[in-house]
GUVEXTI-477315 format. One record per residue (C-alpha): residue in one letter; x, y, z. Coordinates in nm, 4 decimals, always signed. Example, Ala and Ser with C-alpha at 12.3 -4.5 7.8 and 13.67 -1.06 7.14 Angstrom:
! GUVEXTI-477315
(node 'A'; (+1.2300; -0.4500; +0.7800));
(node 'S'; (+1.3670; -0.1060; +0.7140));
//
This chain:
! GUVEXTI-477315
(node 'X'; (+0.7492; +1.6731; -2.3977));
(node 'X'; (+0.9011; +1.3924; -2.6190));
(node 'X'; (+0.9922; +1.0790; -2.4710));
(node 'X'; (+1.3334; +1.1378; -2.4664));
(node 'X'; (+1.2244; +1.4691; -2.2329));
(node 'X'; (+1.0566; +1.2896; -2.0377));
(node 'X'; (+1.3200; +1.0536; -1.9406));
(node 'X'; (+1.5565; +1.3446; -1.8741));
(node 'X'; (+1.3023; +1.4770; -1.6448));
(node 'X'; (+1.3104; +1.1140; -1.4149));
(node 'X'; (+1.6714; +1.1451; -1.4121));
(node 'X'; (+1.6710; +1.4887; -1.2748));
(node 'X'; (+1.3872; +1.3799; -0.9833));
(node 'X'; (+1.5631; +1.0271; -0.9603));
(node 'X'; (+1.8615; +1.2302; -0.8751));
(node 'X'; (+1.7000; +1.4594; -0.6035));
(node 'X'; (+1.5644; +1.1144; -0.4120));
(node 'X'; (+1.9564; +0.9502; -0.4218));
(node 'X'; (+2.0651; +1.2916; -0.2300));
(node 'X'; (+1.7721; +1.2238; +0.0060));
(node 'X'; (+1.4629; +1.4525; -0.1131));
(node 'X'; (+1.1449; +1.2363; -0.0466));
(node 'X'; (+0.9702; +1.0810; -0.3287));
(node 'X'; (+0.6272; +1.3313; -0.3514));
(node 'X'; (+0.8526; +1.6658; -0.3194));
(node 'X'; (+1.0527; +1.5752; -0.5345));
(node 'X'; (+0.7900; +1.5255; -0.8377));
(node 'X'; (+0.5893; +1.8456; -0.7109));
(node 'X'; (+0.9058; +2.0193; -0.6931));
(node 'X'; (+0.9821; +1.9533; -1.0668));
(node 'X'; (+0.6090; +1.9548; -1.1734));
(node 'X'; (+0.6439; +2.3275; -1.0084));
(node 'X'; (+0.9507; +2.4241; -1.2258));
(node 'X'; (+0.8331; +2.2419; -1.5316));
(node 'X'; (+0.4660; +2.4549; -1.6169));
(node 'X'; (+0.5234; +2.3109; -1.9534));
(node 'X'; (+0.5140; +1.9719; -1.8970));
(node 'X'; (+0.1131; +1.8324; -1.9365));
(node 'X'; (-0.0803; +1.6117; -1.7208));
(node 'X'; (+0.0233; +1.3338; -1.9721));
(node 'X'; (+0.3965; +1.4124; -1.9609));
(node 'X'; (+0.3568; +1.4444; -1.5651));
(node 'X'; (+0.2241; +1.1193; -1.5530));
(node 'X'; (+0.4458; +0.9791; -1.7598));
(node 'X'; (+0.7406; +1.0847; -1.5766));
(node 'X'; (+0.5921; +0.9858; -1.2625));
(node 'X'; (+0.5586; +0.6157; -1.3931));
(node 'X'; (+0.9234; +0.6112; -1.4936));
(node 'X'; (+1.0247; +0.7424; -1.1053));
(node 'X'; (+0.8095; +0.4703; -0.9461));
(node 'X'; (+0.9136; +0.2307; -1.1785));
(node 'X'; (+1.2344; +0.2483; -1.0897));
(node 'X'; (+1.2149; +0.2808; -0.7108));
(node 'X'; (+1.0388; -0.0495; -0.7240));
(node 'X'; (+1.3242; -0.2171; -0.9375));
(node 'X'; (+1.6267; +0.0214; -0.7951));
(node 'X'; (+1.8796; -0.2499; -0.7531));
(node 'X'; (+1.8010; -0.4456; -1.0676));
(node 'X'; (+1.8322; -0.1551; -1.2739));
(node 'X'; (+2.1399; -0.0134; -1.1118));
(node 'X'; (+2.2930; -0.3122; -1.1906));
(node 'X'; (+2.1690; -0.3065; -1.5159));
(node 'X'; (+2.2572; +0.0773; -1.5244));
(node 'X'; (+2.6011; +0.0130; -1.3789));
(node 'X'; (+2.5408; +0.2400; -1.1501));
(node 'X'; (+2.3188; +0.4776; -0.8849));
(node 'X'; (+2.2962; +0.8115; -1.0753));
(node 'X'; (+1.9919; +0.8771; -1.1853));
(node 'X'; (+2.1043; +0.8385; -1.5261));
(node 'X'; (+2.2063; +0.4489; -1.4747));
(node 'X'; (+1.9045; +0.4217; -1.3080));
(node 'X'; (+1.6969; +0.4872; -1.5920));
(node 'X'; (+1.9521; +0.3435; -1.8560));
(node 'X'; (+1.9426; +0.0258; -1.6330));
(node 'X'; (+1.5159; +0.0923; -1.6514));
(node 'X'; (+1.5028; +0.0981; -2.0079));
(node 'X'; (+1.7194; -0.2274; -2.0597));
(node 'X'; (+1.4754; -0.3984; -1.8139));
(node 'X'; (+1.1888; -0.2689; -2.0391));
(node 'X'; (+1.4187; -0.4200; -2.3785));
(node 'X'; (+1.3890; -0.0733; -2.4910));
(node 'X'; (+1.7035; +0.0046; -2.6715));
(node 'X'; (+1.8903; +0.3181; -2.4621));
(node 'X'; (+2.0094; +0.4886; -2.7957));
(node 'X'; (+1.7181; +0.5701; -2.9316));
(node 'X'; (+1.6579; +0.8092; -2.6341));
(node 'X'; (+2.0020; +0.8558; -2.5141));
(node 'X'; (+2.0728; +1.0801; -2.8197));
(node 'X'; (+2.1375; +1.4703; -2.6841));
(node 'X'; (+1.8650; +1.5557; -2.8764));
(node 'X'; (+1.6375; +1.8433; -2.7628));
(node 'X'; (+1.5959; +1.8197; -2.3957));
(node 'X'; (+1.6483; +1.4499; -2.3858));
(node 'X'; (+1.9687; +1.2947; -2.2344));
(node 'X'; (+2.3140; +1.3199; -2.3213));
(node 'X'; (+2.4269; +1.0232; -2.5699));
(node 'X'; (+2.5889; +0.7418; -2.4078));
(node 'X'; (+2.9669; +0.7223; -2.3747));
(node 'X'; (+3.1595; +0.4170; -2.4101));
(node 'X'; (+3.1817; +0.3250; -2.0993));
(node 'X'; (+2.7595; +0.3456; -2.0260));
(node 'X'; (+2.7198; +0.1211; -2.3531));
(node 'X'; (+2.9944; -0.1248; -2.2535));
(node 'X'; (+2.8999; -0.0729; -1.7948));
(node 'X'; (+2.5667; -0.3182; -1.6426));
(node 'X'; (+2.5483; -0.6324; -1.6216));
(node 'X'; (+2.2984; -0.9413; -1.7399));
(node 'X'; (+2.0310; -0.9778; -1.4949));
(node 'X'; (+2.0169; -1.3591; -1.4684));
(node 'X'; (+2.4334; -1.2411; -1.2971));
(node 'X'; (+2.2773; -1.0846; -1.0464));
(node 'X'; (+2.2128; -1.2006; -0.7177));
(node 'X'; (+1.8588; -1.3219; -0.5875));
(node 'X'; (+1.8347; -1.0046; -0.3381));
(node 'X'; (+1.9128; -0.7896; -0.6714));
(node 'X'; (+1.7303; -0.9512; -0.8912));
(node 'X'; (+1.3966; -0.9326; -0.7181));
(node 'X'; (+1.5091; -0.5963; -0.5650));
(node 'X'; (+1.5018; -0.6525; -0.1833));
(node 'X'; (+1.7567; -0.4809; +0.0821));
(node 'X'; (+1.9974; -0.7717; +0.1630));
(node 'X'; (+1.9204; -0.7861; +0.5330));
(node 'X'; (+1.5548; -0.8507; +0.4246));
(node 'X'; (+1.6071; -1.1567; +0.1997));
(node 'X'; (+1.6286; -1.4349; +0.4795));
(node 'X'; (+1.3554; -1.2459; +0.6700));
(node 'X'; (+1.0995; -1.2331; +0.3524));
(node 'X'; (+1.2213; -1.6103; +0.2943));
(node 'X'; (+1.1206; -1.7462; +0.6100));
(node 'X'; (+0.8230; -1.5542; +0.6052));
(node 'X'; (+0.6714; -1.6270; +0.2626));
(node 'X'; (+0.8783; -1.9507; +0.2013));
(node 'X'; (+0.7926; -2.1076; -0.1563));
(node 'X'; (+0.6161; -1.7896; -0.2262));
(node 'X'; (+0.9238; -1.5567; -0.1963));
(node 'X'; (+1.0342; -1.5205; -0.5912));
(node 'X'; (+0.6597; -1.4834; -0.7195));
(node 'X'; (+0.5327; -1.2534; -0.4261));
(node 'X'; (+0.8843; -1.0413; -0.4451));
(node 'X'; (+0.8478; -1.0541; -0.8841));
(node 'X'; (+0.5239; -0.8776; -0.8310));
(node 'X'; (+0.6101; -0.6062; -0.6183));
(node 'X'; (+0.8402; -0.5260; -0.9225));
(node 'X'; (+0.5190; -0.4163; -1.1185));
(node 'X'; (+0.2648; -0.1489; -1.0472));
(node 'X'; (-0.0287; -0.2216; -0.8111));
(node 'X'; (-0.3688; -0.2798; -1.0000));
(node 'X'; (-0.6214; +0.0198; -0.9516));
(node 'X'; (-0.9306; -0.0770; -0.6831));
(node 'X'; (-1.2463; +0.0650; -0.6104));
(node 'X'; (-1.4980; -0.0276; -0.2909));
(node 'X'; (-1.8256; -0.0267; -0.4092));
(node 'X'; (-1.9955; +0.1658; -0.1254));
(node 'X'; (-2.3219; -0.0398; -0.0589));
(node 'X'; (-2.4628; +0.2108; +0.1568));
(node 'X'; (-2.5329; +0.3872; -0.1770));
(node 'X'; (-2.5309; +0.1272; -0.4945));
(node 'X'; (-2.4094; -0.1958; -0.5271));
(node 'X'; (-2.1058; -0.3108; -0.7705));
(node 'X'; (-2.3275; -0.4225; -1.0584));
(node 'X'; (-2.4636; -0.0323; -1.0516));
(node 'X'; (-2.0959; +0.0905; -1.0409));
(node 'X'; (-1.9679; -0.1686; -1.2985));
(node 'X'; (-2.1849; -0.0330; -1.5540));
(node 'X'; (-2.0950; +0.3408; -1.4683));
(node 'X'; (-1.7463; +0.3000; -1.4882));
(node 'X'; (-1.7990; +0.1403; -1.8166));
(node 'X'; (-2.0463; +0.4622; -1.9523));
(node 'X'; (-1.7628; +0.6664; -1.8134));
(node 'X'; (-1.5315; +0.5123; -2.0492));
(node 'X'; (-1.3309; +0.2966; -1.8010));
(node 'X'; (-1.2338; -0.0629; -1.8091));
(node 'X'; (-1.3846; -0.2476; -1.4970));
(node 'X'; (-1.4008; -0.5686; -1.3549));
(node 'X'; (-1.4915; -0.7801; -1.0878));
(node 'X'; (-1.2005; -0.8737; -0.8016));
(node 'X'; (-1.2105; -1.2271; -0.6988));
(node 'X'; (-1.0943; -1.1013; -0.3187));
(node 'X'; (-1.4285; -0.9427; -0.2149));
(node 'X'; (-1.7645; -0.8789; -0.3297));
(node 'X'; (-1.7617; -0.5155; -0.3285));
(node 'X'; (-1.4559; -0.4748; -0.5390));
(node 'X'; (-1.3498; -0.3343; -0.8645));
(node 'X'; (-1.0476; -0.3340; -1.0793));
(node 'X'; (-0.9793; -0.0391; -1.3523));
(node 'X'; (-0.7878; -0.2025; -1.6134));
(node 'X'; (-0.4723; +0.0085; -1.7529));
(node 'X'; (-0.3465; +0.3204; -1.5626));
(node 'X'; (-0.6618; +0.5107; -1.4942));
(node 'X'; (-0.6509; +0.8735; -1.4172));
(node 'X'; (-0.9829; +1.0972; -1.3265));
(node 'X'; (-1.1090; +0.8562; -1.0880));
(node 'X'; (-1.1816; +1.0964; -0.8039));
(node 'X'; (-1.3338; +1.3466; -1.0642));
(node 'X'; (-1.6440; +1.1439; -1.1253));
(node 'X'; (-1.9904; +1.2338; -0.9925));
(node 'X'; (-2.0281; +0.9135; -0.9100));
(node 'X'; (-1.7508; +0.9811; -0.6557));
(node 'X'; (-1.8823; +1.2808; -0.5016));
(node 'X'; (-2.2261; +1.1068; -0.4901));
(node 'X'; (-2.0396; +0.8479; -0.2824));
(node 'X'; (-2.0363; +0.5439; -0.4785));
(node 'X'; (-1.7060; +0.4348; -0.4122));
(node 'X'; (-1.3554; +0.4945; -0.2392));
(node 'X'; (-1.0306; +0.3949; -0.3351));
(node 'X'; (-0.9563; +0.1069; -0.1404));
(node 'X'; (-0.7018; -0.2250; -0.1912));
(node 'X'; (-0.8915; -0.5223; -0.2959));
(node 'X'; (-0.6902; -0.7205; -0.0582));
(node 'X'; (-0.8059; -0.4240; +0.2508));
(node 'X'; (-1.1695; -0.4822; +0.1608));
(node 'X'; (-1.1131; -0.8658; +0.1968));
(node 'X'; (-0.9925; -0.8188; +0.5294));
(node 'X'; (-1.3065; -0.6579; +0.6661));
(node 'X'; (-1.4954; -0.8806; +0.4869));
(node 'X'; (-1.3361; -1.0918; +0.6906));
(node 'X'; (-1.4628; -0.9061; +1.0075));
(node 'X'; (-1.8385; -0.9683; +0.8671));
(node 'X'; (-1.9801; -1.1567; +1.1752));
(node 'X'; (-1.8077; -0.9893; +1.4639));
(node 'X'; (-1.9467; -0.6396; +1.2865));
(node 'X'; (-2.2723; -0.6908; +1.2916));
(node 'X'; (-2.4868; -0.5226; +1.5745));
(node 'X'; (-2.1454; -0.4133; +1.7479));
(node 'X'; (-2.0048; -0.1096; +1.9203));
(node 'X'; (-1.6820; -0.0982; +1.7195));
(node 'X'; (-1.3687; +0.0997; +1.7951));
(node 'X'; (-1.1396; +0.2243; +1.4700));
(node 'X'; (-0.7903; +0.2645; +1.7109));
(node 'X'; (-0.5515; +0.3545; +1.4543));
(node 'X'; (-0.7605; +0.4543; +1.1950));
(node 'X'; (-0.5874; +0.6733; +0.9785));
(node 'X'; (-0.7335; +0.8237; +0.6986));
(node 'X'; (-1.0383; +0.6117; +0.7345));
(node 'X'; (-1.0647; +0.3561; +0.4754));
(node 'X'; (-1.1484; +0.0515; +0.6928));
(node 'X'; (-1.3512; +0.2516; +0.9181));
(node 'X'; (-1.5714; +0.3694; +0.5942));
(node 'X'; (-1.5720; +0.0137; +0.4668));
(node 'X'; (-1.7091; -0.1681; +0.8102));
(node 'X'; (-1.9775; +0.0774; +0.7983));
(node 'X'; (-2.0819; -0.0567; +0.4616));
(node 'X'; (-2.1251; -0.3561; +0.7108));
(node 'X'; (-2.4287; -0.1533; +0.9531));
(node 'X'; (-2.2757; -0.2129; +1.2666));
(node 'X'; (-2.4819; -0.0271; +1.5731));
(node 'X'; (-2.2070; +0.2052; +1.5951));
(node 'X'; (-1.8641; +0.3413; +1.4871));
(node 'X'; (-1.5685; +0.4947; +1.6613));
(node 'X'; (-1.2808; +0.6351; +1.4749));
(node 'X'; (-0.9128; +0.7353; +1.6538));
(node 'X'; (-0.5723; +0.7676; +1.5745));
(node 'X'; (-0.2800; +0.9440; +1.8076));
(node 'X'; (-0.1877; +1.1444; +1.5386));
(node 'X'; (-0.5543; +1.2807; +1.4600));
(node 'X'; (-0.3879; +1.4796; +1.1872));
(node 'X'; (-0.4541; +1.1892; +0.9811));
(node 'X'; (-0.8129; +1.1539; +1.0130));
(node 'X'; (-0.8295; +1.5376; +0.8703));
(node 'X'; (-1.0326; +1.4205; +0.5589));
(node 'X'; (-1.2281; +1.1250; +0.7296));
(node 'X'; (-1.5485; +1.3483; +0.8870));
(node 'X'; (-1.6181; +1.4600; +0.4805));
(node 'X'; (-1.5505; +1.0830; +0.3360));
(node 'X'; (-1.8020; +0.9953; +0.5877));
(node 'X'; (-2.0732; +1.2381; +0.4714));
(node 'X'; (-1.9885; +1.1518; +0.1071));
(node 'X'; (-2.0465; +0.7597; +0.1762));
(node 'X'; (-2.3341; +0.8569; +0.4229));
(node 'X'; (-2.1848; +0.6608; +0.6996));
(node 'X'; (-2.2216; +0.6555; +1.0806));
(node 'X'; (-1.8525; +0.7046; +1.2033));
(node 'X'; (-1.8081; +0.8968; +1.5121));
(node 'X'; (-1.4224; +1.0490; +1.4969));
(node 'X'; (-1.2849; +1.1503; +1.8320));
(node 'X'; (-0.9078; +1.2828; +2.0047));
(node 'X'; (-0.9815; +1.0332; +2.3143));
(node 'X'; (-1.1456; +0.7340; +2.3391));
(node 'X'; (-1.3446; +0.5813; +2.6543));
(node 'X'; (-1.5728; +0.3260; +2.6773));
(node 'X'; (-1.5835; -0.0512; +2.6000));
(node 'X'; (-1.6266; -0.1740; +2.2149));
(node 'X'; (-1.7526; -0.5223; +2.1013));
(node 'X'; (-1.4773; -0.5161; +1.8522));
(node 'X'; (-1.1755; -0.3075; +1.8216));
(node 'X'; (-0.9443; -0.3301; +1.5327));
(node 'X'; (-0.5759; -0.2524; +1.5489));
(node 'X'; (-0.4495; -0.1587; +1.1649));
(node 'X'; (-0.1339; -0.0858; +1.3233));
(node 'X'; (+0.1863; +0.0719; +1.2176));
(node 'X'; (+0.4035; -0.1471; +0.9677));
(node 'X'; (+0.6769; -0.1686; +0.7385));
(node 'X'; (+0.3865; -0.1777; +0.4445));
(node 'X'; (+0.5498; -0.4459; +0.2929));
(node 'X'; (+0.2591; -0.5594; +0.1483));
(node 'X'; (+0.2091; -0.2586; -0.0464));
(node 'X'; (+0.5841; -0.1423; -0.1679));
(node 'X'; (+0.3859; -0.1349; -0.4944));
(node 'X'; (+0.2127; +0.1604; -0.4031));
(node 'X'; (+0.5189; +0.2887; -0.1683));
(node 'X'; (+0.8456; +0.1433; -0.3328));
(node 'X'; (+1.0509; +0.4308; -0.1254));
(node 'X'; (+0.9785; +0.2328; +0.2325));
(node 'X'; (+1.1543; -0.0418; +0.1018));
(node 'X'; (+1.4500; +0.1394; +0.0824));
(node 'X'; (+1.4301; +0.3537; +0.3674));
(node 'X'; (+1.3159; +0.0527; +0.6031));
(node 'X'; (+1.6313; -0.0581; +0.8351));
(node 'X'; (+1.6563; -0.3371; +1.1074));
(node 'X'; (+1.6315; -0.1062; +1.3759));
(node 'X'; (+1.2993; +0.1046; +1.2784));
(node 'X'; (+1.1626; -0.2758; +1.2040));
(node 'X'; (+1.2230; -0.3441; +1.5948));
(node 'X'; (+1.0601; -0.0552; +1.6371));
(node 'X'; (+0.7784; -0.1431; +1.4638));
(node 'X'; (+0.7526; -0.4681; +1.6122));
(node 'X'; (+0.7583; -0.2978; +1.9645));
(node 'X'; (+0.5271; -0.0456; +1.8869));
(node 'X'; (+0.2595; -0.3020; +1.7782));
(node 'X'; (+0.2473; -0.5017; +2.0684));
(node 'X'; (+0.2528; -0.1984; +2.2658));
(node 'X'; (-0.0595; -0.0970; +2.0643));
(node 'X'; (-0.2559; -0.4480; +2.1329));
(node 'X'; (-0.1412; -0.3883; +2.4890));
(node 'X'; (-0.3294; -0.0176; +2.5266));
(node 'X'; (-0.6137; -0.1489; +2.3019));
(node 'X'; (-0.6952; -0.4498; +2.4734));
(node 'X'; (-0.8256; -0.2477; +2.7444));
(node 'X'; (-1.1056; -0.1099; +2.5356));
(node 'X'; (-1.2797; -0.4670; +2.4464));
(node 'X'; (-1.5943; -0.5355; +2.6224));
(node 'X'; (-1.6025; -0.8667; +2.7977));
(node 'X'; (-1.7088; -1.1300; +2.5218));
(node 'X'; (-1.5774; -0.8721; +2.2443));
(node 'X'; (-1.2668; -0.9380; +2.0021));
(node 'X'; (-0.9355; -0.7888; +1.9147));
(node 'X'; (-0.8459; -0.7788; +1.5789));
(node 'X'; (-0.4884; -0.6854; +1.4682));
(node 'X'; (-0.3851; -0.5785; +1.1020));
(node 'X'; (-0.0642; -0.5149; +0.8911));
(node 'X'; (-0.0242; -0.5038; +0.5317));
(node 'X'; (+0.3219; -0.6459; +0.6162));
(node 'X'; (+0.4493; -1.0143; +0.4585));
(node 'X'; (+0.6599; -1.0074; +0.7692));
(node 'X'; (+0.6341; -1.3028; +1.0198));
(node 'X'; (+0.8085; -1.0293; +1.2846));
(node 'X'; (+0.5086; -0.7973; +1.2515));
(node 'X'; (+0.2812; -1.0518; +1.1994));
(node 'X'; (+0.2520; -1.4140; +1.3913));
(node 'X'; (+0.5626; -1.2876; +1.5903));
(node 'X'; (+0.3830; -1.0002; +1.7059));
(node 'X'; (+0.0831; -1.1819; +1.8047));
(node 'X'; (+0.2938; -1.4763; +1.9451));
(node 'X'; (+0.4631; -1.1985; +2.1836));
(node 'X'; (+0.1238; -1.0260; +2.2907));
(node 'X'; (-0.0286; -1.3960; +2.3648));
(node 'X'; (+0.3124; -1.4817; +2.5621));
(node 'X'; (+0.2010; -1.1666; +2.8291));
(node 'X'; (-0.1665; -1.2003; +2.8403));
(node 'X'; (-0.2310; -1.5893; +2.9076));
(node 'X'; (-0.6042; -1.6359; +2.8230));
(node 'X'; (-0.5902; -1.4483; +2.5260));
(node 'X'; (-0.6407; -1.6445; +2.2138));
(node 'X'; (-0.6318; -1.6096; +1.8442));
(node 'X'; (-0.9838; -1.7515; +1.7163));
(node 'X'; (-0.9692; -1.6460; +1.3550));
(node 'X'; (-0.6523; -1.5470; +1.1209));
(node 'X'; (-0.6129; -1.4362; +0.7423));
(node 'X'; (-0.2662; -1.4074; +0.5242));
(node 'X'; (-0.2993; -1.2857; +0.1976));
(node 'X'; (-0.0053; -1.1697; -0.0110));
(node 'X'; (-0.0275; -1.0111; -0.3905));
(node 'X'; (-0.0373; -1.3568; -0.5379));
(node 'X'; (-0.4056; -1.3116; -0.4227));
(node 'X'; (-0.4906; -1.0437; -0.6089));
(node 'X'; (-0.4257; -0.6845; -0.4216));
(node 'X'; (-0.1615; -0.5949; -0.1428));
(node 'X'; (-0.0047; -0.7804; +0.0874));
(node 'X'; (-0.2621; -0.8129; +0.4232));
(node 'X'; (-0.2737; -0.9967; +0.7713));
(node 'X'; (-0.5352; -1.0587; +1.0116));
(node 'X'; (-0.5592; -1.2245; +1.3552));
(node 'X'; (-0.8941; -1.1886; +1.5809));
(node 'X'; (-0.7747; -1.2441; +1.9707));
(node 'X'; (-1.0469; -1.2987; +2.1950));
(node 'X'; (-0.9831; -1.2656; +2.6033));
(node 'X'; (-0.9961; -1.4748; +2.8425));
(node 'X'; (-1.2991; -1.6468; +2.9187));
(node 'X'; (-1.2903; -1.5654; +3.2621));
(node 'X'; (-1.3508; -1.1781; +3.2147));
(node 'X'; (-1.6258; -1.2385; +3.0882));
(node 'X'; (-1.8038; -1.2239; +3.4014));
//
């Protein structure tokens, strides 16, 4: 596919979202229909999609417009890339540009601060209060793709080991600041999962910024009965284990989503114990609960747009109602530790504030922010410890 193709191709997808087709059928859809198109032109046109769900309202105002076709015109003015040169009719590339396209958008220093940095208005004064001097840097880097991390898997190696693989395998790695056990691939890596060294269990795909939070989680891991309670497809659950605790339980109510965790467990050679019900008591239990993922609209820009103040309120009920049923399974003595990868003071502090506000006794004893100015996705933490008084 030439470029010009290829941007044809993001229009026609882009399209499909704007009428409401979600973001992954969408590209298989045309990837289906398209058995010409290589792994390099699917990739390509996958960038331009993402890259302009994460910037949608800056480039439909540079676009002058929704369509598809404003959307990447708008893209391509954001990238200085001059829209002529692929706007041309020729082969399967877009039409040319009529008057009106060349003469429509507008300069992006017009536009205003919710546009600019490509936030839904109702959002703005809720991401301001939350991240307060941070907002403009935090919200300019969510315009940009998420780096690529690894977890090395010490179970198995160690990250100097997996360093110089990665390098032998003709990748660019380094070291993340965030955590010891984590590695970023420079540039847009693709083959990752293909690797021996992944089916030997060497690593997992995990956010720097994730692994820092269990890192976090060090002390209260070690020797402990720990309970997984919405533990989705298993990442945290396979990076505590790195951690040897005595032992591992791993839940979630939809247990659909923990299809693939007994076979990432056998590949890391951990101890996790997945189950449909849980009973017992746990020394620590962590809640990664449900959240708007507003840490991580890098890796998800469609949630940004399809998140509305009333499915927030949901979430925000929904997580305290999840501290409230997990509470029950902490062993006198044990901790509570609740997790978003939301920048959101309503999911976050406010949440906590409101589970604290019905359980007097309960305290916070250790708590972690971390946004992408750190390094990886957004991320919070808050360890609650019961009342003394149980402990009896």
């Amino acid at each position: 596919m030439t470029p010009a193709a290829r941007v044809q191709a993001a229009i026609e997808i882009l399209d499909g979202i704007q009428s409401g087709s979600p973001v992954e059928k969408a590209l298989t859809g045309w990837a289906r229909h398209s058995r010409f198109a290589g792994s390099k032109d699917r990739a390509a046109v996958r960038d331009h999609v993402f890259g302009v769900l994460r910037c949608k309202r800056s480039v439909s105002w540079l676009g002058g417009g929704e369509t598809g076709r404003d959307l990447m015109l708008g893209a391509l003015r954001d990238a200085e890339v001059d829209p002529l040169t692929l706007f041309n009719g020729v082969g399967y590339g877009p039409a040319p540009l009529s008057d009106v396209e060349q003469a429509q958008g507008a300069e992006a220093c017009d536009a205003p601060d919710p546009v600019r940095l490509d936030v839904p208005d109702w959002l703005w004064s809720h991401l301001q209060r939350s991240l307060g001097t941070k907002t403009e840097d935090v919200l300019a880097l969510l315009r940009h793709r998420a780096p690529v991390h690894l977890r090395a898997n010490t179970l198995v190696t160690d990250r100097d080991a997996l360093l110089s693989q990665l390098s032998e395998d003709g990748y660019d790695p380094k070291i993340t600041d965030l955590t010891p056990t984590g590695v970023e691939i420079g540039g847009a890596p693709r083959g990752l999962t293909a690797l021996s060294r992944f089916a030997d269990g060497w690593f997992e795909m995990q956010d720097a910024a994730s692994q820092a939070v269990v890192d976090r989680l060090a002390t209260y891991l070690k020797d402990a009965d720990v309970l997984d309670y919405c533990a989705g497809g298993g990442g945290k659950a396979l990076a505590m284990a790195a951690y040897r605790p005595k032992h591992i339980v791993a839940y979630d109510t939809d247990a659909k989503r923990m299809s693939n965790l007994p076979e990432r467990t056998d590949r890391a050679r951990a101890n996790i114990e997945v189950v449909n019900l849980v009973s017992g008591l746990f020394d620590l239990v962590l809640c990664d609960a449900p959240c708007s993922g507003s840490g991580a609209w890098r890796r998800q820009p469609a949630a940004k747009w399809d998140l509305t103040p009333e499915f927030l309120a949901m979430l925000q009920g929904l997580q305290v109602e999840i501290l409230n049923t997990a509470k029950e399974f902490v062993r006198p003595g044990g901790y509570l530790a609740y997790v978003t990868c939301s920048l959101l003071d309503l999911e976050n502090d406010i949440s906590v504030d409101a589970f604290l506000a019905e359980h007097p006794g309960w305290r916070s004893v250790e708590r972690l922010v971390l946004t992408p100015l750190d390094g990886g996705d957004g991320f919070y933490l808050n360890v609650l410890q019961p009342p003394a008084a149980t402990f009896s």
